[in-house]
C-alpha positions, 0 to 999 in steps of 0.5 A: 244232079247235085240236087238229086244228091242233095234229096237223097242224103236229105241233107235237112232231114229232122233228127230222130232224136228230136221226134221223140219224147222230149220230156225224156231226152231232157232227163238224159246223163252226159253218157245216155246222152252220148249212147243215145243221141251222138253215137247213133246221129254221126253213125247216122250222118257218116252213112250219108257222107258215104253216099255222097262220096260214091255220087257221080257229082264234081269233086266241088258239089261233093265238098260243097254237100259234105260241108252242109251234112256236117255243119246240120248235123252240128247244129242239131246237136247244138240244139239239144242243148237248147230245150231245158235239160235238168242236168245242166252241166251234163248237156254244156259238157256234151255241147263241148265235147261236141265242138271240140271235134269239129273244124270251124274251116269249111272244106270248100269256100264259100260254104252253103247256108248250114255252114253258117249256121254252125259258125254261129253256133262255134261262137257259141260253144266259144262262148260257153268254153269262156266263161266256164274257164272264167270259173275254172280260173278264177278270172276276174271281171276287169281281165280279158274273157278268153276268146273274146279279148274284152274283159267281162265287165266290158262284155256286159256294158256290150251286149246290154247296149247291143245284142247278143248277135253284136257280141257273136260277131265280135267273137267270129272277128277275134277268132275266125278268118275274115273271109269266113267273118264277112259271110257269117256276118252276112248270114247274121244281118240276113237272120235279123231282116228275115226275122223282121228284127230291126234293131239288131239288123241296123247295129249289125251293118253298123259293125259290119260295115266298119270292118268291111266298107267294100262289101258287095252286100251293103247295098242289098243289106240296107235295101232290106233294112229301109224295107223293115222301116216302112213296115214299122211305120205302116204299124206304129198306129195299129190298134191291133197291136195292143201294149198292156197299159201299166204292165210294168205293175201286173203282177200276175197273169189273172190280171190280164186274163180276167179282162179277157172274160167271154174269150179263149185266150191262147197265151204265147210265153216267148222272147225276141232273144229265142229262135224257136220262139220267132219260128213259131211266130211264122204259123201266127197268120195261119192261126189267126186266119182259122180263127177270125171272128171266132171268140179267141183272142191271142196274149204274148207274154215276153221275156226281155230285160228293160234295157230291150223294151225300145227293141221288143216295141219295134219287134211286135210291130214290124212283125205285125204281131196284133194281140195283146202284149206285156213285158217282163224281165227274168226277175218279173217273170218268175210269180207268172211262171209259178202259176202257168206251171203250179199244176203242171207234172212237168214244171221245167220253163223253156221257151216257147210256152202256150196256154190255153185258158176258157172262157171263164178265164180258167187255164185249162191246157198247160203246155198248149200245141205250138202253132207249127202243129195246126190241126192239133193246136186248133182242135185244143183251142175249139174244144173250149168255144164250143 
């Protein structure tokens, strides 16, 4: 019965927000971004609260519904903040405001998979809350970062020689019971596996396994871990995951692009840091599979500092990525942005990005479909071989 519920609140139901005009909701001020997105999304998801409220289901399955509706649409509006916002400090001050209201203890325990989500996205929000008060305070880098309890110069030795997840979890520990920071971190770990990011799923249950040595989710944690080993082993010699030689030294994207001539090249802009990026990376088969033998070759340009090159390495490969591959940092980047974009109306350098360029090595198609919308992407890319 709940799960009829469930169906018909549509408890993940894609917000209106987001299946409009991008390119405008980023343009959006702190107070259009209030009028127009939180006031209608929360009238939008109390109405489905009500229904839920009025369903003959136990007083259990409501809470448990209720709990996931508010932790979704959490972290939907958490997401706004997400995709290039020209007002930087409208979109952080909204995101703020938005966590303020909200009550990082679920209603029932344990909680459903979105609950999880928003927890993740609360360390977040603490996060952003810190360093603003960092500013706002003139703390200085030897002093505690509030929330965190570690000082900033410590914090960034911390996440260069983790990760951001690492540094997320110890935000959850300091601040959350342990009850709720056992399955967060267990969600966290599952995230790394699911997104075959290897790594970061090892340093993780390092941690995790620390704090809580008795867990009833080591066992299958490290089951699934040993299982991301074999791959990367299958693919440490597999010859369709090319790594660019001497991309350190390519100094712009025509380097690559003109040894590629005969081809339609589909460039993938992305980071192993970005979670729409790593969406999108589950349509790749599909993609590929539409196009093998055709002349289409598939390039990713990634953005990860250096101390992440061992982690970029294992990522391409554990996820099977075959392509062509090169790496730069956010200071290396920056010439290739200026040519994707330099004839571009929106200039604005979110990730994920894709290109198309023909055959001649021009780029024809800035700001390229994703590989989520197939047909439309496919008709972009065949235009070019014909």
């Amino acid at each position: 019965m709940e799960n009829k519920v469930m169906q018909h609140v549509n408890v993940e139901e894609y917000p209106f927000f987001f299946a409009k005009d991008q390119e405008k909701l980023v343009k959006l001020s702190y107070l259009e971004l209030q009028e127009n997105v939180l006031k209608p999304y929360l009238a939008q998801r109390d109405e489905k609260i009500n229904k839920v409220m009025a369903a003959n289901i136990s007083s259990r399955d409501k809470k448990l519904i209720i709990t996931e509706l508010k932790a979704i649409a959490f972290n939907y509006l958490n997401d706004v903040a997400r995709i290039g916002f020209i007002d930087k400090a409208a979109v952080t001050k909204f995101i703020i405001d938005v966590f303020d209201a909200s009550n990082p203890t679920p209603e029932i325990f344990p909680a459903g998979p979105q609950f999880y989500g928003y927890i993740d996205n609360y360390v977040r929000y603490l996060e952003t809350k810190a360093f603003l008060k960092i500013g706002e305070e003139k703390i200085p880098p030897s002093q505690p970062i509030p929330y965190f309890g570690i000082s900033l110069d410590s914090a960034n030795i911390f996440v260069k020689k983790y990760s951001k997840a690492q540094w997320r979890f110890l935000g959850a520990a300091t601040n959350l019971p342990l009850n709720i920071v056992e399955q967060y971190t267990f969600q966290l770990i599952t995230n790394s596996i699911v997104n075959k990011e290897l790594r970061q799923a090892i340093d993780l249950t390092s941690a995790f396994q620390k704090l809580f040595p008795k867990s009833e989710h080591l066992i299958p944690i490290n089951e699934q871990i040993n299982g991301l080993k074999s791959i990367l082993a299958e693919n440490e010699n597999n010859a369709a995951i090319k790594i660019l030689a001497n991309f350190e030294n390519t100094q712009s994207i025509y380097e690559v692009i003109k040894s590629l001539k005969g081809k339609v090249v589909y460039l993938d802009v992305w980071g192993t840091w970005c979670g729409p990026c790593k969406e999108e990376l589950k349509f790749n088969p599909e993609l590929k599979a539409k196009f093998k033998g055709k002349d289409v070759v598939f390039v990713y340009l990634d953005l990860d500092d250096d101390n992440l090159d061992h982690a970029w390495r294992e990522f391409i490969k554990v996820n099977q990525m075959e392509g062509l591959h090169l790496r730069k940092s956010r200071q290396t980047i920056v010439p290739f942005w200026k040519e994707l974009l330099a004839n571009a109306t929106d200039k604005t350098e979110y990730y994920p990005q894709y290109f198309i360029f023909d055959k001649t090595g021009k780029l024809v198609v800035t700001k390229a479909k994703r590989p989520s919308q197939k047909d439309e992407l496919y008709t972009q890319i065949e235009e070019f071989l014909k």
